[in-house]
Structure formats: structure tokens, C-alpha cells
C-alpha atoms as a printed R data frame, in Angstrom:
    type eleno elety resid chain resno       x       y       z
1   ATOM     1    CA   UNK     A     1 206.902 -53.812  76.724
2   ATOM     2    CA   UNK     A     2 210.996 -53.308  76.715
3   ATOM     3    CA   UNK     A     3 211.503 -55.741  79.445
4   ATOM     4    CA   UNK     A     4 209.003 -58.528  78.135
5   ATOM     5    CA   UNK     A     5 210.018 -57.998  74.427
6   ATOM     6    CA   UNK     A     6 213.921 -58.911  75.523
7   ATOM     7    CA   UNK     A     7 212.575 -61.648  77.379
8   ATOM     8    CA   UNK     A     8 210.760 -63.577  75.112
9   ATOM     9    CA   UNK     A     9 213.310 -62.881  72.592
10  ATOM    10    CA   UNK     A    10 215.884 -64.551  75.098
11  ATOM    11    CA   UNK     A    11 213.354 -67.664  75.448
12  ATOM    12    CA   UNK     A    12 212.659 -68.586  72.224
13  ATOM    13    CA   UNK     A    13 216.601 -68.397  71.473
14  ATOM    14    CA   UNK     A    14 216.870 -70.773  74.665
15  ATOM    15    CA   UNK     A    15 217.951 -68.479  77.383
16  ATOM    16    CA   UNK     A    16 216.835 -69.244  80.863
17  ATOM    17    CA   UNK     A    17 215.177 -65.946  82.434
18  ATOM    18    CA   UNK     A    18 213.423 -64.922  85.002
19  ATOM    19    CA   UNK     A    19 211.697 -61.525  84.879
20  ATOM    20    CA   UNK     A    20 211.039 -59.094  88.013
21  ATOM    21    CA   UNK     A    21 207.997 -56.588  88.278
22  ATOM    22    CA   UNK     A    22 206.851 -54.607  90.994
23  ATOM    23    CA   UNK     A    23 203.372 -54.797  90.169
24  ATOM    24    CA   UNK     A    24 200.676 -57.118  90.672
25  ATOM    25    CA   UNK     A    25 200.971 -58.060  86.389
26  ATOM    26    CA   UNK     A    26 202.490 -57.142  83.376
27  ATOM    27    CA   UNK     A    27 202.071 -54.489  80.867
28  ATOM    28    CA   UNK     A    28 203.724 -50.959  83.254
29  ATOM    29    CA   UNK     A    29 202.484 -48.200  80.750
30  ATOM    30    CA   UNK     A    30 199.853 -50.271  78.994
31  ATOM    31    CA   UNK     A    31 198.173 -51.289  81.557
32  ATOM    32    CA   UNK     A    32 194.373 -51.033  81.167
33  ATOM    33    CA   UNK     A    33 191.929 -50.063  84.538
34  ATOM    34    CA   UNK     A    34 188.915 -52.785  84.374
35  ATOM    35    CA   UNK     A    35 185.507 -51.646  86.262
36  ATOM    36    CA   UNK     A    36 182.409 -52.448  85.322
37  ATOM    37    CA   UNK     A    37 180.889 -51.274  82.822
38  ATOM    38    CA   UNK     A    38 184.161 -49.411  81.923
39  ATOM    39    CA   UNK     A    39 187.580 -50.190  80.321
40  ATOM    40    CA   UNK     A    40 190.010 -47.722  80.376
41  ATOM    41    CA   UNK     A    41 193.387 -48.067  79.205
42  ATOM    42    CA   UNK     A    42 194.966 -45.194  80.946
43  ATOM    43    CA   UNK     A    43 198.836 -45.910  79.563
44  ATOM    44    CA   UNK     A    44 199.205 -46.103  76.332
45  ATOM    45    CA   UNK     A    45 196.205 -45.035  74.574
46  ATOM    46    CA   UNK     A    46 196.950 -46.654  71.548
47  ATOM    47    CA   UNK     A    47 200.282 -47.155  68.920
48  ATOM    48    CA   UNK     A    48 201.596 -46.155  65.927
49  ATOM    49    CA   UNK     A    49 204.020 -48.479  63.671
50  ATOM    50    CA   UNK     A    50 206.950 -47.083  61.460
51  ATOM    51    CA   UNK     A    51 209.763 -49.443  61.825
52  ATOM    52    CA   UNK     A    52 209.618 -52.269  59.752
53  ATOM    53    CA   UNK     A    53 210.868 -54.616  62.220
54  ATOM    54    CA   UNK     A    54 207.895 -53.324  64.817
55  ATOM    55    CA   UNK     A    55 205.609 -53.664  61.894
56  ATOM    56    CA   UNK     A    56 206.730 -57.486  61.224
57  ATOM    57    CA   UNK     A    57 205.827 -58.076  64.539
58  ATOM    58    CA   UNK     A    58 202.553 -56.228  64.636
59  ATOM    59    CA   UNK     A    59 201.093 -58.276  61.502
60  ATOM    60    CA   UNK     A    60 202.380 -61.300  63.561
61  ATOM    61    CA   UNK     A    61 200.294 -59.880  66.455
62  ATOM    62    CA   UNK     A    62 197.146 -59.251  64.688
63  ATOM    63    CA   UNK     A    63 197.172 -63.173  62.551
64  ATOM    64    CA   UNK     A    64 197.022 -64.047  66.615
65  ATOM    65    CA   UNK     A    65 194.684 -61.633  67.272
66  ATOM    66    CA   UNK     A    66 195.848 -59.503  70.248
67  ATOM    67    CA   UNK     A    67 195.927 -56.185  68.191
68  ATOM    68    CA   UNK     A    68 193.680 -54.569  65.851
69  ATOM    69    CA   UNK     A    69 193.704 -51.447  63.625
70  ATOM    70    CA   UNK     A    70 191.323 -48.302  65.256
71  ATOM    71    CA   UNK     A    71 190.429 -46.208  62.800
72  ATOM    72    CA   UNK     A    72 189.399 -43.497  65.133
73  ATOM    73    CA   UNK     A    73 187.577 -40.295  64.276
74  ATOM    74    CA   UNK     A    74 190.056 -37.910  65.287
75  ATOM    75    CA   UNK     A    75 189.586 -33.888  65.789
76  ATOM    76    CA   UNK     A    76 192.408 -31.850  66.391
77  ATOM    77    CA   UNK     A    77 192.611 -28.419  68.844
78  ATOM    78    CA   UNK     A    78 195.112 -25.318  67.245
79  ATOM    79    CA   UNK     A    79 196.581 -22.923  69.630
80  ATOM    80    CA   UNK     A    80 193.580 -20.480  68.585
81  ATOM    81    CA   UNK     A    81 191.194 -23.204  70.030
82  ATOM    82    CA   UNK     A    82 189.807 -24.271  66.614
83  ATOM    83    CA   UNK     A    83 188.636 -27.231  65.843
84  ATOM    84    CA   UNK     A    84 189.224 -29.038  62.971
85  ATOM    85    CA   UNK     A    85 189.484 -32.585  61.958
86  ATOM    86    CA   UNK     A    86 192.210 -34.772  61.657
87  ATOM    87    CA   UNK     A    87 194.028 -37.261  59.517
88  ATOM    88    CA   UNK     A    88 193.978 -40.763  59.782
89  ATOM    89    CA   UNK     A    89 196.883 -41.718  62.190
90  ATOM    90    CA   UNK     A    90 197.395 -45.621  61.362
91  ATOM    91    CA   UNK     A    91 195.932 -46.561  65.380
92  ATOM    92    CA   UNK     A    92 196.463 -49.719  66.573
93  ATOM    93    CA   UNK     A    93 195.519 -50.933  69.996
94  ATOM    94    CA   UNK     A    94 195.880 -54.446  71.540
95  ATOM    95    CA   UNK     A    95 192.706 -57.053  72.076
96  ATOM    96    CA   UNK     A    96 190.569 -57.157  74.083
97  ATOM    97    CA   UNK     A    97 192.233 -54.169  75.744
98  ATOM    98    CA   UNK     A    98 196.058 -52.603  75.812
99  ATOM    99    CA   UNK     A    99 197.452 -55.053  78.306
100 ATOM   100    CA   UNK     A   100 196.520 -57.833  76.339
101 ATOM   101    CA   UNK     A   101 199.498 -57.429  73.867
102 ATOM   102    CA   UNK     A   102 201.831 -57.822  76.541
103 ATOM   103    CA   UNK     A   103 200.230 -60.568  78.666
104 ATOM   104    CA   UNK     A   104 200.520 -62.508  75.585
105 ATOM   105    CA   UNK     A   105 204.248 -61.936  75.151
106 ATOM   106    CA   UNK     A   106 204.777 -63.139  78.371
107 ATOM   107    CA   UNK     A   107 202.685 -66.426  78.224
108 ATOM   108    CA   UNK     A   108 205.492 -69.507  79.343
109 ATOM   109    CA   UNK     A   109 208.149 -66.696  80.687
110 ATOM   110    CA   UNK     A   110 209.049 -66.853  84.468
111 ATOM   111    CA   UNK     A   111 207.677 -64.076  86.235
112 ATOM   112    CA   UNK     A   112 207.600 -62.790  89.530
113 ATOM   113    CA   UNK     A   113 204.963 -60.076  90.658
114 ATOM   114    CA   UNK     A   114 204.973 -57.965  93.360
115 ATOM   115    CA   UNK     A   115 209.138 -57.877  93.440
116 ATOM   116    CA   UNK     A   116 210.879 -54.738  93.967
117 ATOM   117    CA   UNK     A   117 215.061 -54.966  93.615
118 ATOM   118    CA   UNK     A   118 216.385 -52.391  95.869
119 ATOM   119    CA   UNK     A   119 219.759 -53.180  95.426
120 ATOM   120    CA   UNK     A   120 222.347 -55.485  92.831
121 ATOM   121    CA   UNK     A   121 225.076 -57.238  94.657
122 ATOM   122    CA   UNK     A   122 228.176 -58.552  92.662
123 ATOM   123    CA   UNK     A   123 230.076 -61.574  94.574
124 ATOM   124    CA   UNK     A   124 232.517 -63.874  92.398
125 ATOM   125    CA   UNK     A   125 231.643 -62.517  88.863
126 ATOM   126    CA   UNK     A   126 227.841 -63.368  89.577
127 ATOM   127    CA   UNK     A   127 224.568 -61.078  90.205
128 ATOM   128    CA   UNK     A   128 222.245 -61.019  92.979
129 ATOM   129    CA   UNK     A   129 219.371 -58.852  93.491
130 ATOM   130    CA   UNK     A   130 217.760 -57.800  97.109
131 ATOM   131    CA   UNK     A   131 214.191 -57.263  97.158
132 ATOM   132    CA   UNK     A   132 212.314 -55.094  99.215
133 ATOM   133    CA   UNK     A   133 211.327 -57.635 101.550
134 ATOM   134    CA   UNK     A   134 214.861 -57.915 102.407
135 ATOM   135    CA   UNK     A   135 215.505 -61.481 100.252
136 ATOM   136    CA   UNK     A   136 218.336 -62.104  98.049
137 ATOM   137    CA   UNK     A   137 217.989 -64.058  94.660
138 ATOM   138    CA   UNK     A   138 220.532 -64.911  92.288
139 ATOM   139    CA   UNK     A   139 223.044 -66.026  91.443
140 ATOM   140    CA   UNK     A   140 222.321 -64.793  87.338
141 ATOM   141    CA   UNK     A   141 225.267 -64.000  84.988
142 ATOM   142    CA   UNK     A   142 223.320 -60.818  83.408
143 ATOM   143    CA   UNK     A   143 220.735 -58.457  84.771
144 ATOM   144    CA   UNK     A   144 218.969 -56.153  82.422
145 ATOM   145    CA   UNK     A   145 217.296 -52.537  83.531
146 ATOM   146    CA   UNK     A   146 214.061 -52.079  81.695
147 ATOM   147    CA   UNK     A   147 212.389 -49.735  84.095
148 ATOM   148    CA   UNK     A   148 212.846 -45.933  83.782
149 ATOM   149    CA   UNK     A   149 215.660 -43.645  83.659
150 ATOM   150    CA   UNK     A   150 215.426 -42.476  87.042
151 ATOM   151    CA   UNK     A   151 215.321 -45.724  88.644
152 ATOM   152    CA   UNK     A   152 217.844 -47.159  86.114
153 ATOM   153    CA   UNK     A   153 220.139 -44.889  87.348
154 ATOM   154    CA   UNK     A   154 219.203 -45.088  91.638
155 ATOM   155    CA   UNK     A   155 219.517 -49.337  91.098
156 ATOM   156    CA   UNK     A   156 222.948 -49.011  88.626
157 ATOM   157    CA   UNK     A   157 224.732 -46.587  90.643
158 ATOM   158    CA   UNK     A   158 227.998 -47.388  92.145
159 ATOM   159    CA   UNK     A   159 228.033 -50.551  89.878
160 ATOM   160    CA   UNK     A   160 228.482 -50.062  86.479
161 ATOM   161    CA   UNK     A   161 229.240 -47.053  84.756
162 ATOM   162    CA   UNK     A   162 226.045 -47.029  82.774
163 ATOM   163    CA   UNK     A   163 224.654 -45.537  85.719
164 ATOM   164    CA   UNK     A   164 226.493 -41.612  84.401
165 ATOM   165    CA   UNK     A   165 225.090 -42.118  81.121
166 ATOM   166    CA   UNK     A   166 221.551 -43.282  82.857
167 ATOM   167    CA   UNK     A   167 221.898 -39.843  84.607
168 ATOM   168    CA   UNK     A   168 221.643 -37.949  81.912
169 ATOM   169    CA   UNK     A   169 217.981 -38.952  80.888
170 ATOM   170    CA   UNK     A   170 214.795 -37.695  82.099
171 ATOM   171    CA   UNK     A   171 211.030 -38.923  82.309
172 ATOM   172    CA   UNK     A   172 208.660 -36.127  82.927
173 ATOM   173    CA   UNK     A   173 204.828 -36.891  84.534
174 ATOM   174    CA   UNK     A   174 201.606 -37.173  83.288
175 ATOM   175    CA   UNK     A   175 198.069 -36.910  84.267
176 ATOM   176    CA   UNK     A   176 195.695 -39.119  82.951
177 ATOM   177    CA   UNK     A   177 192.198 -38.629  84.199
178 ATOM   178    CA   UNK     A   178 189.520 -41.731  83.799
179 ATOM   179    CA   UNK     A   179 185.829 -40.497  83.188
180 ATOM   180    CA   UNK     A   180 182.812 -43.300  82.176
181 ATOM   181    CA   UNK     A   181 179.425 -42.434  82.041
182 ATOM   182    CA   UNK     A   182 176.008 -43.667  82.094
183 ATOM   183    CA   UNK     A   183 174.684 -42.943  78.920
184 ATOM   184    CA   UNK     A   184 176.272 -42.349  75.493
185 ATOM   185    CA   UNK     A   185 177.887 -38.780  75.130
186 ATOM   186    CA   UNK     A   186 176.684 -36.499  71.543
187 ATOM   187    CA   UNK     A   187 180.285 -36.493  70.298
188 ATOM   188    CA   UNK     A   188 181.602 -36.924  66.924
189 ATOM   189    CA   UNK     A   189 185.270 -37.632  67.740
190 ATOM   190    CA   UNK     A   190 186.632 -40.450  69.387
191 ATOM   191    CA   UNK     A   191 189.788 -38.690  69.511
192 ATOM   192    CA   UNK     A   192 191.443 -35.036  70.193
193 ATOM   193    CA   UNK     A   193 194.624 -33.759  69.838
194 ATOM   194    CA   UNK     A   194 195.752 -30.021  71.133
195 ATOM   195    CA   UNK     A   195 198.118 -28.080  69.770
196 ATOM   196    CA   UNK     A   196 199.542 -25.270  72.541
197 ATOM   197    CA   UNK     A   197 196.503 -26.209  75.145
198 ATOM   198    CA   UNK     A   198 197.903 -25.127  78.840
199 ATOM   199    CA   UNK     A   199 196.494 -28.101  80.183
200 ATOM   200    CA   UNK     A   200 195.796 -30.949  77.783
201 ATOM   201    CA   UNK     A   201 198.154 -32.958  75.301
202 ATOM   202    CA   UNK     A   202 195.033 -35.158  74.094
203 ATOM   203    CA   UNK     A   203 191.940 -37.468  74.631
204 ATOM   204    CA   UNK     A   204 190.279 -40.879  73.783
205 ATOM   205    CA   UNK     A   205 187.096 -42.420  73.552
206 ATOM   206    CA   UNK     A   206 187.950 -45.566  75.128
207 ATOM   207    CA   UNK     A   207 184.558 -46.944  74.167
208 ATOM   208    CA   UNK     A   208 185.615 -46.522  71.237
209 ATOM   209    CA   UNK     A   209 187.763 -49.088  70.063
210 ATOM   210    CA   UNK     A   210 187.422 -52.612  69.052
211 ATOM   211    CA   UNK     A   211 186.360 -55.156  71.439
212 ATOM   212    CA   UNK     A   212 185.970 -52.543  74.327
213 ATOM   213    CA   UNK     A   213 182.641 -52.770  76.521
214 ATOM   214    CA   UNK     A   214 180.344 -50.142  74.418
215 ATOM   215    CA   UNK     A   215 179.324 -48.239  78.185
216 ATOM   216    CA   UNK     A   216 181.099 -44.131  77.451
217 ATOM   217    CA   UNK     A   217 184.477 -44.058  78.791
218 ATOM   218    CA   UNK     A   218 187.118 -41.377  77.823
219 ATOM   219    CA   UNK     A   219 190.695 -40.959  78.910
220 ATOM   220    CA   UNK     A   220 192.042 -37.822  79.129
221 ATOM   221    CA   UNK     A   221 195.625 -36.631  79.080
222 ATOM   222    CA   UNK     A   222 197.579 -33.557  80.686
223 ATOM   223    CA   UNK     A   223 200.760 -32.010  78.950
224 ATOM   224    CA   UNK     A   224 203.783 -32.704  80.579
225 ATOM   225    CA   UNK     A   225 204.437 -28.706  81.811
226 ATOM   226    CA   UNK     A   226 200.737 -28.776  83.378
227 ATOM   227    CA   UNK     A   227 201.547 -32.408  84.662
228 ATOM   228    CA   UNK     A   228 205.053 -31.644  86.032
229 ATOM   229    CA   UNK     A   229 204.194 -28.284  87.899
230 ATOM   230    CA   UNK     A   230 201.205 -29.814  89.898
231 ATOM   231    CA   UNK     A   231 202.828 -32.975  90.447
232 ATOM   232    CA   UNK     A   232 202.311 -33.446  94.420
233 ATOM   233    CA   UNK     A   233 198.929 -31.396  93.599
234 ATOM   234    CA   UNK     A   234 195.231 -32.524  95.697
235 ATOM   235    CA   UNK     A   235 194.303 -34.819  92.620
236 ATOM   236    CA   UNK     A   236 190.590 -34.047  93.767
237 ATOM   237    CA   UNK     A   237 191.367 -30.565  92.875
238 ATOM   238    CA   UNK     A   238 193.221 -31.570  89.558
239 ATOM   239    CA   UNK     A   239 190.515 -34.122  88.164
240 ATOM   240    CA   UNK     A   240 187.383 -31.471  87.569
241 ATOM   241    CA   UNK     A   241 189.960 -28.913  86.057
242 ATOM   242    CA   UNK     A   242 191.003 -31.135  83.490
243 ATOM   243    CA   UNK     A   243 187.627 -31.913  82.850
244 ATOM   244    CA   UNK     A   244 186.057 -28.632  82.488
245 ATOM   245    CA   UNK     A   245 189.030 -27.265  80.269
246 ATOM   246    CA   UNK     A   246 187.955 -30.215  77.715
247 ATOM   247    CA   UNK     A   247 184.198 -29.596  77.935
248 ATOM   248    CA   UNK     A   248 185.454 -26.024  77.349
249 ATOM   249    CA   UNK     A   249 187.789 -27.101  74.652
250 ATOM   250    CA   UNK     A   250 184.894 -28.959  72.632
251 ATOM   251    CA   UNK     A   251 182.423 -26.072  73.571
252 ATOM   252    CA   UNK     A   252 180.290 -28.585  75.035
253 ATOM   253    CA   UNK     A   253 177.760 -28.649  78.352
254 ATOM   254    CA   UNK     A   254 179.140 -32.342  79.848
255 ATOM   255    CA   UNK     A   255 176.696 -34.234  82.369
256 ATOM   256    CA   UNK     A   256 178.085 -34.905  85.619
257 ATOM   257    CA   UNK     A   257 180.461 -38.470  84.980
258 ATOM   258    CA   UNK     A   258 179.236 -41.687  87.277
259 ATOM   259    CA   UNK     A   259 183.106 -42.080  87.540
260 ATOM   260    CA   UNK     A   260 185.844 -40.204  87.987
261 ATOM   261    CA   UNK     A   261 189.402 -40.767  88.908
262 ATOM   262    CA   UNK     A   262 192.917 -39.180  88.455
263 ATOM   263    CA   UNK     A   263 195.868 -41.392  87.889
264 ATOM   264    CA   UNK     A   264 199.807 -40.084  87.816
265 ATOM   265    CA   UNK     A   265 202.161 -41.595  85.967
266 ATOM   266    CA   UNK     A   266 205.551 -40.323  87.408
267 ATOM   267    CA   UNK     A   267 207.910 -41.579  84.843
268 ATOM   268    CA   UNK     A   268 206.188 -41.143  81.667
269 ATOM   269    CA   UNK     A   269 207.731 -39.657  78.312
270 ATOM   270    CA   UNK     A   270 210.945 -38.890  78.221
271 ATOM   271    CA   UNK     A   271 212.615 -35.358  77.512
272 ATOM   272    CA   UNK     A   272 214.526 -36.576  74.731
273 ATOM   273    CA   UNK     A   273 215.609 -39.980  73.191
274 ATOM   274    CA   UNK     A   274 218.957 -41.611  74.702
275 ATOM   275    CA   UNK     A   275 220.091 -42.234  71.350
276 ATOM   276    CA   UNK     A   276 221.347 -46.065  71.297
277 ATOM   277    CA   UNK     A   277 218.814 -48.514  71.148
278 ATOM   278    CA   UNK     A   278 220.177 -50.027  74.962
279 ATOM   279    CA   UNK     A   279 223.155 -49.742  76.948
280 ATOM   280    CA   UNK     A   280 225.246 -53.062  78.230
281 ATOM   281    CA   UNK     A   281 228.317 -52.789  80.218
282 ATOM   282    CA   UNK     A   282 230.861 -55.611  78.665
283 ATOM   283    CA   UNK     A   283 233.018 -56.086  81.855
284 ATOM   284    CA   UNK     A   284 229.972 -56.282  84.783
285 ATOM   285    CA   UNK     A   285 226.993 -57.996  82.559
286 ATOM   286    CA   UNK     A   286 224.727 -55.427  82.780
287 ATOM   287    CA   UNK     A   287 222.047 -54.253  80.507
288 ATOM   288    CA   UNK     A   288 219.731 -51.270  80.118
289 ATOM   289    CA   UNK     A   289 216.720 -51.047  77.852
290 ATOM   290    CA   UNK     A   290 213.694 -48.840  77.842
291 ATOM   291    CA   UNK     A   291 211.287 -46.803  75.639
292 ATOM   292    CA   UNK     A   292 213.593 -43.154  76.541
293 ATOM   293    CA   UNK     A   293 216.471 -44.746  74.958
294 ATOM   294    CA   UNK     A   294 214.801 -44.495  71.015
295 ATOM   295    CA   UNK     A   295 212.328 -41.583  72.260
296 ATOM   296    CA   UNK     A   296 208.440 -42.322  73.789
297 ATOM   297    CA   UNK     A   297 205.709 -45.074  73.624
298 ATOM   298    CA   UNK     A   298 205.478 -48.809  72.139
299 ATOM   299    CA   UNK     A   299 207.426 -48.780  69.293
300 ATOM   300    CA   UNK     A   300 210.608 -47.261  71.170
301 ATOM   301    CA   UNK     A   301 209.751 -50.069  74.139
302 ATOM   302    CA   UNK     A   302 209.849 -52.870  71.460
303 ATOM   303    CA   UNK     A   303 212.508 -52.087  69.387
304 ATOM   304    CA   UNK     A   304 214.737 -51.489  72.675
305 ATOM   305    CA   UNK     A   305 214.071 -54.484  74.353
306 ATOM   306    CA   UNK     A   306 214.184 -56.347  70.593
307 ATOM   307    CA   UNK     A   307 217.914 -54.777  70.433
308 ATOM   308    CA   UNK     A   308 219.438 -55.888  73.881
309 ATOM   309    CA   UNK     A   309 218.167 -59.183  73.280
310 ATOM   310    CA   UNK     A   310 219.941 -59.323  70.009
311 ATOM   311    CA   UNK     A   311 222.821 -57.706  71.497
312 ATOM   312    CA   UNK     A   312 223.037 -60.228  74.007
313 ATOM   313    CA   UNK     A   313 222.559 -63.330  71.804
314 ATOM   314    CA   UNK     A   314 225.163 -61.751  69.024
315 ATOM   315    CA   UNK     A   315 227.567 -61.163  71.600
């Protein structure tokens, strides 16, 4: 979401760019897992809008149709292992499924999937960028970093001194674990949230949302502690833990799930928020945007790419 939102900001102010991702499409943390009969989107469950400038653009969004509003039935876990239910949280999710929302942003940009840069190469006041299939493209008078801190920093050091304040930033794991079913599951929440739970942060009902294939998928997610110390873990091991602490959690007897899988995202919510909306380095035309510079999920992602685009064009 950082990287695209800067893009097409760029575009329709006439820039010329070219974007760079290392996977086989767009979307990085809201990317959604299609089997059949399940949809899971295993990133960003769903998003929450506060700033008005991220809520301009989400009523913009949903006149075009690629989000909606979830009004989820939500339950909530205390540290006592209550449960109780919660408020109303303001969901929104992208249509037909997360990715969605950020395939459309990219419509008409150039993109290139499948490209990792290794390595930026400064010759005569110009950029080039080696890929991991040892090519070189360029030249381009600005690059701009909207992958995670860690990386940010590996691909920025020993060429701009962003790369010392990259340093300081940190992304810790999470677990997400993908369960659908054959039949429909006797639960009244769509939705829980724990409070103090030694291995889960929360869980959606995938199923659940608008537009999504009706067949019982949930997504469940790990705390960062849990996720961090069994981060090189057996995921075979790691998958039916997770699931039997939220059967346990709900008090529930679960049948046996038709699917199963564990995904890890390395880099996923950072420790604490950078603090400026980007970074850009006047004298070697580099930028840095990314959700950990304003704090964790969509919003931060838009409103960071949003502001190096507008730095760029003010400037």
C-alpha cells in the first residue's frame, strides 16, 4: 500500500515511474490466499480509518466499489479469559477480497513482478538498481524504499545516510494460521480480540465479510512475543497449537479443519512508529516510506506513501 499509494500519486501528477516488487503481484501485507472454496486474507485482516485524508480516499474507494464497511460481530478475550462482546470497530475491508484495493491503485502504473534490487548504484548523479538476477536498470533520478525497515536499511546502507536513521526501526513477526472447513462452524462472532493471551493477538471469520465465498474460513493471528520466540519453529508443530489454544479460548470442541496452513510474516508490525511520515535524502534522491514510519497497518501505509509523493512533487 505505501509504495503503490506514492506511485499513483506520482502518475496522476505526471511523473514517469516504474515500480519494483519481489512478488509474483501487488498488495505485500494485504495479500489475500485464494483456494477453492476458501478466501483468506491472511495480511491485513481488515482497516480502520481516522485520518481525514485516508477517509477522503476511502469514500472515493467505496463510490468505485473496491471497499466496503464489515460490520463484524466482534467478541473480545480479557486476561482472565472472559468473554465478552465488543464494540463496533468501524471495519472496512477491500472488494472482492483485501488485495483488491491495491490492484486497483495500481491499474495503468508500470510494474515489474518478480524483481528483487540487491543493490543501488550511483554513477554521474543518476540511480541504478541490480536485481537479483544480476541485471542493472536505470538510469532514474529518484528511488524510493517502501519495503520494511530491515531491508530499508540492508539496500540504503553505505549510500545515503537515511540508512542510520532506518537502523533504528524494527518489524517484529507474526503468525497467521489459515483454517477453512467443510461445513459452517456454531459461532456467534466473526471476530475475537485477546487481551494478555500468551499466544493469540486475534481472529477473523473470513467468511464473513462481504463478497467473500460463504464456505467457513477463519484466520488466526499470533502475538508478536509468541510469534518472535518460535520464529525458525517446525510450523507443523506451531499450526495445531494455535488452534487448540483458540478452541480453548472460545471453550469450544472444533472438528478437525479440511485445511490447514501456517504462514510467517517476518516483517510485520513495527515496535514503534518512526515518527515522520517518510524520510528523503535532499543531496542523493532518495526516499523512504512505509507503514513503521506513522506506526502499523493501512492507514500508516497510505498516508506514508501519500506524504513522499507530496514531498516529492512540493519539492
Amino acid at each position: 500500500m505505501a509504495g503503490i499509494s506514492c506511485a499513483r500519486a506520482l502518475h496522476e501528477r505526471g511523473w514517469r515511474v516504474r515500480v519494483f516488487d519481489k512478488a509474483r503481484g501487488v498488495g505485500g501485507r494485504m495479500s489475500t490466499r485464494r483456494l477453492t472454496p476458501w478466501h483468506f486474507d491472511h495480511g491485513a485482516p481488515a482497516f480502520e480509518a481516522q485520518d481525514p485524508l485516508f477517509r477522503q480516499a476511502l469514500g472515493r474507494w467505496a463510490r468505485e466499489g473496491f471497499v466496503r464497511p464489515w460490520h463484524a460481530r466482534l467478541a473480545k478475550v480479557d486476561a482472565e479469559g472472559d468473554i465478552q462482546e465488543a464494540e463496533d470497530e468501524n471495519l472496512w475491508v477491500g472488494i472482492p477480497r483485501m488485495s483488491a484495493l491495491v490492484r486497483s491503485l495500481a491499474s495503468g502504473l508500470e510494474i515489474e513482478y518478480e524483481q528483487r534490487i540487491t543493490a543501488l548504484v550511483r554513477q554521474q548523479e543518476q540511480w541504478y538498481l541490480d536485481t537479483a538476477e544480476g541485471e542493472r536498470r536505470g538510469p532514474y533520478d529518484i528511488v524510493v524504499s517502501a519495503i520494511p525497515a530491515e531491508q530499508a536499511e540492508a539496500l540504503l546502507r553505505g549510500t545515503s545516510e537515511l540508512a542510520e536513521r532506518v537502523a533504528t526501526q524494527s518489524l517484529v513477526p507474526c503468525f497467521a494460521l489459515l483454517l477453512g472447513y467443510e461445513g459452517s462452524l456454531d459461532l456467534e462472532w466473526d471476530g475475537v480480540k485477546y487481551q494478555a493471551h500468551p499466544l493469540l493477538s486475534r481472529a477473523y471469520r473470513n467468511s464473513a465479510k462481504p463478497l467473500r465465498p460463504a464456505e467457513e474460513a477463519w484466520v488466526l493471528y499470533a502475538n508478536a512475543a509468541w510469534s518472535a520466540e518460535h520464529e525458525e519453529s517446525n510450523p507443523e508443530r506451531l499450526g495445531p497449537l494455535l488452534l487448540e489454544s483458540f478452541a480453548a479460548s472460545l471453550r469450544l470442541q472444533l472438528p478437525t479443519p479440511a485445511y490447514l496452513s501456517l504462514h510467517r510474516w517476518r516483517f510485520s508490525q513495527a515496535t514503534q512508529a518512526l515518527g515522520p511520515s517518510c524520510l528523503f535524502d535532499y543531496e542523493q534522491n532518495l526516499g523512504v516510506c512505509g507503514d513503521w514510519c506513522l506506526g502499523s497497518g493501512v492507514e500508516s501505509a497510505f498516508l506514508s506513501g501519500s506524504a513522499m509523493a507530496q514531498q516529492l512533487v512540493s519539492d
